[in-house]
Every structure is written in structure tokens, then in C-alpha cells.
C-alpha positions, 0 to 999 in steps of 0.5 A: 584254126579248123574252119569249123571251129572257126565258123561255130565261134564267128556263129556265137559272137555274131548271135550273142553280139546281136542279141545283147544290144537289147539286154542291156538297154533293159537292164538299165532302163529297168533302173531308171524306170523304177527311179521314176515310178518311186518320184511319181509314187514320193512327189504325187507329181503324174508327171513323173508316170508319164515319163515312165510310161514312155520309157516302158514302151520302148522297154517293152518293144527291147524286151520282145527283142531280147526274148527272140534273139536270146532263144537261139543262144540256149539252142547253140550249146548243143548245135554247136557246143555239143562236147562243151554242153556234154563235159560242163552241162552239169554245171552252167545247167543250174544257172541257165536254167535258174536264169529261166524259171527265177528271173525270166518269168519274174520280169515277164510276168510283172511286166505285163502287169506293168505295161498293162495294168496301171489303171487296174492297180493301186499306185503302191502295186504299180510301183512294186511292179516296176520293182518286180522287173528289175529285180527279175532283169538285174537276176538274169544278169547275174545267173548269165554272169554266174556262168561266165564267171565260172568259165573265166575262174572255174571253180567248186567242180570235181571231175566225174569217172567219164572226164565230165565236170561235175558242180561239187560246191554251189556256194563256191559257184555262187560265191566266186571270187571272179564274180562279184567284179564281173557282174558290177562291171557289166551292170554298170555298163547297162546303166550306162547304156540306158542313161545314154538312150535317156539323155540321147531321147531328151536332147533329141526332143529339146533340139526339135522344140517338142515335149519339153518338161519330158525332154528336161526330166528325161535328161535330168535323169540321164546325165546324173546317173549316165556320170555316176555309171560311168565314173563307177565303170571306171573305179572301183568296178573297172579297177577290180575286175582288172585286179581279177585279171591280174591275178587269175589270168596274167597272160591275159592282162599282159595281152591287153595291155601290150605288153610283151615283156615283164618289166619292172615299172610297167608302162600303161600304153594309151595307144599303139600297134601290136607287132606280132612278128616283132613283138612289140608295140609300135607307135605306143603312147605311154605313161610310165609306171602307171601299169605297175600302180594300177595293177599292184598299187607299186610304182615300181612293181614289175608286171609279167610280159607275154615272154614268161608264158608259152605261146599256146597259152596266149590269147589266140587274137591279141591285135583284136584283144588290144584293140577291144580293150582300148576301145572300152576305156577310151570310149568310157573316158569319153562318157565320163568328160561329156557326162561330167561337163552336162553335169556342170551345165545341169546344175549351172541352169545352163544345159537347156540351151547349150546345143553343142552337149545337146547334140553331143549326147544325142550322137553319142548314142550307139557308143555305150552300145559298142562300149560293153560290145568291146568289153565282152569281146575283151573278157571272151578273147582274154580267154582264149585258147580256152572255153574253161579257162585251164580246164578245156581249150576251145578247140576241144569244145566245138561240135565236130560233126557239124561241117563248117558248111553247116555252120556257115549255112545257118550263120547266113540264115541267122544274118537274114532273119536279124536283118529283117528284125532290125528293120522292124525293131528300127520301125517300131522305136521310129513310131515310138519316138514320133508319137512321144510321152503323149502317144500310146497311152493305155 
């Protein structure tokens, strides 16, 4: 691989990666926020305000994170996209910039009336704020996942006299096949994430013995919804993104599962090692047929295996492939035993004083984060060797001009700069979390 190219690909996953720890914290806790500020509006109970009030500051400190780390990712397409942006700007131009003047000013707009403007408004308008922002975060959602959608499955495009990709069918683009799996699939996982951050905040307060109506209300909240989100993530999102992947891209499917060859009956692998000098999974622990059931509701149905395509079209870091894939469905299996057993300790009265979960779902904290971390990394890498999938390999989309000593030279800046906004972003949910549903009042 050019070590240009190499650097502009580590550049993106480093700042992308980084920049959507915040997103999806958002995007979900916009979700529950809401739900909380339409109890408060339903029982009367302040209670339930002060609940939100809280989670809005810690989604307020997410959203200032969120604004500074995404910037950067607009700037990337044309420093280190450049052919990219030139041959499909007329394309992913209408949805990045709808992301920004729709959605973005939406949730930013209505937030401030949010965080600031609940003693200046009607109960009735604060609740429609709460409304108005995640109507705003779960849009840009979509205009995001509208433009990932298309480079996974391209389609209502032409292409221009000069070889540039022209949009042809805005419907089409809108309405993409690949989308509607893709996007439930990634907003599920958001509410995973802000469930997790829920119940993570209210073990963690019950376990020191402080603020303990909130701590109840806070867990109550996450654990149904973290279970629901988490079976939804599995079935039908799950199932249908990977019909998807099935159909449009089957190198890709046959990668993530490791399997090498077609076969007939198809094996579903639980665990293994890819072998790519002898092509094969090593240490596998499988379950017979299931892949076969899954994919074409056949037990005896036969997937294609890796050996029906020609080597350039495989994904170019299968092991990576394979391992971010499992990581995403082993750490999702784990968010639906957990999530299930506080269910049942929930409605059992007994979830309060069971330490174990408690301390289980305050330590199970980062890993809905790493979660929808491996799942992006398994739609991005399952794509590859191409940037529009069948339309331009990546290799032909990078900025050549830009030396890898370049791209290296700002990769080191960015680390540096984040480095010092993780530390303030640590400080600042540190302060949060100490001075508690109490503090910070307005």
C-alpha cells in the first residue's frame, strides 16, 4: 500500500473514530432526555425535570465536543480526499451540507433554549425544545448515514462527460435500499450508548450511597431501554443489515465471517483466527448451519466463500474485519444477558441492592462505545478495496499531492490537540458528576 494513502486512512479513522465517542452519546441521550421531559410534562412530578436537567448538561459539555472534533472531518475531504470530493462532491455535497443547515442548526438552536430557557418558557415549550433537539441530532443521523449508505450501495448517480458522479435521482438517494437497515442499525446503537451512560451514572451514585431517587430514576430509564436497544440491535436491525451485506456486497459477508470457502450449509463461526497464508480459520468454534439459516432462512442453503472472488476484490484487513466484527456481536450478547438480568432484578424490587449488576453496569461503561467503534470499523473495512463501492477504489481517492510526511505531520498535531481536549472533557464530566442532579442549577 502507498504510504500516503496509508497515512490519509489511519489520518480519517483516528479523527472520525475520536470524533464520534460524542455523537453517539448525544443521539441517544436526546431520546431519553425527551422521554423524561414528556414524564415530567404527563405526571407533574418536578422530579422527573430535575433528571433531565442533569442529563442536558452532560449533553450539552457532548455536544460542544461533538461540534469541535466534527469540524475537522468537513476539512478532510478536500486535504485529504481531494479526488474523492472532486469526482462525488456532487453527490455527498447535498447531504453534508443539508446535515448542516437542517439538522445542525435545529439541535443547536433549540438547545440553547433548552439549557437556558426553562424558567423563561411554558413547561409545554420546554418540552417541545427537548423535542426539537432530538429531532435535530437523530436528522443529522440520517443525512450522515444517507451519504455512507451511498458509498456502500451507490446508486441514483450518472456519470458526467469529465468521469465525475453526478446525483441523477434524489429519491433514489433518499430512499436507498441499503439505508433504512443501516441507519436503525446505527441509532439503535446510540441508545445503547446513552442507556449504558444512564444506568452507568445511577449504580455509580447508588453504590456511594448519594442521590438516590435520581440514581432509581436514572437506572429505571436505562435498563428498559438499554434491553430494548440492545435486543432491537440484534433483531431486526442486526439481521437486516446483514441480509444487506448479503446481497450487495457477499465478499464482504464471507470475510466477516471467515469463511473462506462456499459451502453448503454454511457454518456460523463463534470464534477463530484467520489464516491468511493458509486460508483458513483456525481454532474456530462453530455452530453448524446457522450461517446459512441467518443469511437465507435455509438450513441447507450454501454461502459463497472468499475462493468465488478474485483476490482484489477482498477486503484489504480481513483479520481486522473478522475481529471487529465479533467484537460487535460478542459485546452486543453481553448487553442483552446483563441488560435482561437488571430487567428481571427491576421488576423483582431487587436491583437496588444487588451490588454485583450494579457494579457490573457501571464498569460496562466504555464498552457500548467500542461496541458501535467495531461496528463502524466492520461497515468501513467490509468495503474495501473500495471508497464507492464498484465505482472508485480507494487507492484512487486519496490526495496525491499530499506527502505522507504531510499527512503524518498533522495526524501528530491532531493526536496532540485531542489529548488536551480529552483531559478537559475528563475535568469537565468529573465536575458534572460530583456536583450531581443538584448542582448546576439555572
Amino acid at each position: 500500500m502507498d504510504s500516503a494513502l496509508a497515512i490519509h486512512r489511519l489520518h480519517f479513522a483516528f479523527t472520525i473514530t475520536y470524533h464520534y465517542i460524542f455523537p453517539q452519546l448525544t443521539m441517544g441521550l436526546a431520546l431519553l432526555i425527551l422521554i423524561l421531559k414528556t414524564l415530567a410534562l404527563k405526571t407533574g412530578d418536578e422530579h422527573y425535570n430535575d433528571c433531565a436537567r442533569f442529563w442536558i448538561r452532560l449533553f450539552g459539555i457532548n455536544f460542544a465536543m461533538g461540534v469541535v472534533t466534527g469540524i475537522p472531518m468537513e476539512f478532510q475531504f478536500g486535504t485529504n480526499w481531494a479526488r474523492f470530493s472532486r469526482a462525488a462532491g456532487g453527490v455527498i455535497g447535498q447531504t453534508l451540507a443539508m446535515e448542516g443547515v437542517y439538522s445542525f442548526f435545529l439541535e443547536s438552536t433549540f438547545l440553547g433554549l433548552l439549557v437556558y430557557g426553562e424558567k423563561r418558557l411554558s413547561k409545554l415549550a420546554h418540552w417541545f425544545a427537548a423535542l426539537a433537539v432530538f429531532a435535530g441530532s437523530w436528522l443529522s443521523g440520517y443525512f450522515i448515514i444517507v451519504t455512507d449508505a451511498w458509498m456502500q450501495h451507490p446508486v441514483g448517480y450518472k456519470i458526467g462527460q469529465a468521469g465525475d458522479i453526478q446525483l441523477d435521482s434524489i429519491t433514489a438517494l433518499f430512499f436507498n435500499p441499503w439505508l433504512m437497515w443501516q441507519y436503525l442499525h446505527n441509532m439503535t446503537g446510540a441508545v445503547v450508548t446513552g442507556a449504558f451512560t444512564m444506568c452507568a451514572v445511577g449504580a455509580f451514585y447508588l453504590l456511594e450511597g448519594k442521590h438516590d431517587r435520581f440514581a432509581k430514576t436514572s437506572l429505571t430509564l436505562g435498563v428498559i431501554t438499554g434491553f430494548i436497544a440492545s435486543m432491537t440491535m440484534a433483531f431486526p436491525t442486526g439481521d437486516g443489515q446483514g441480509k444487506m451485506v448479503a446481497q450487495y456486497q457477499p465478499a464482504t459477508l464471507a470475510a466477516m465471517e471467515g469463511l473462506f470457502h462456499s459451502e453448503k450449509g454454511a457454518p456460523l463461526a463463534i470464534l477463530g483466527q484467520p489464516d491468511m497464508d493458509k486460508l483458513q480459520l483456525d481454532n474456530p468454534l462453530l455452530v453448524p448451519k446457522l450461517l446459512s439459516f441467518l443469511t437465507y432462512q435455509r438450513w441447507s442453503a450454501e454461502v459463497r466463500g472468499l475462493d468465488e472472488f478474485p483476490r482484489e476484490q477482498w477486503p484489504d484487513n480481513l483479520p481486522l474485519l473478522f475481529y471487529s466484527f465479533h467484537i460487535m456481536i460478542g459485546l452486543g450478547t453481553i448487553f442483552i444477558a446483563v441488560t435482561g438480568l437488571a430487567l428481571l432484578l427491576l421488576f423483582r424490587g431487587a436491583l437496588w441492592t444487588a451490588k454485583p449488576i450494579l457494579w457490573a453496569l457501571m464498569l460496562l461503561l466504555p464498552f457500548p462505545f467500542i461496541a458501535n467503534t467495531a461496528g463502524w470499523m466492520t461497515a468501513e473495512i467490509g468495503r474495501q478495496p473500495w471508497l464507492i463501492y464498484g465505482l472508485m477504489r480507494t487507492d484512487k481517492g486519496f490526495s496525491a499531492n499530499v506527502s505522507a510526511g504531510n499527512g503524518l505531520f498533522t495526524l501528530m498535531g491532531f493526536m496532540g490537540m485531542y489529548g488536551l481536549l480529552t483531559i478537559l472533557y475528563l475535568f469537565m464530566m468529573q465536575r458534572e458528576l460530583q456536583q450531581g442532579p443538584e448542582g448546576g442549577g439555572h
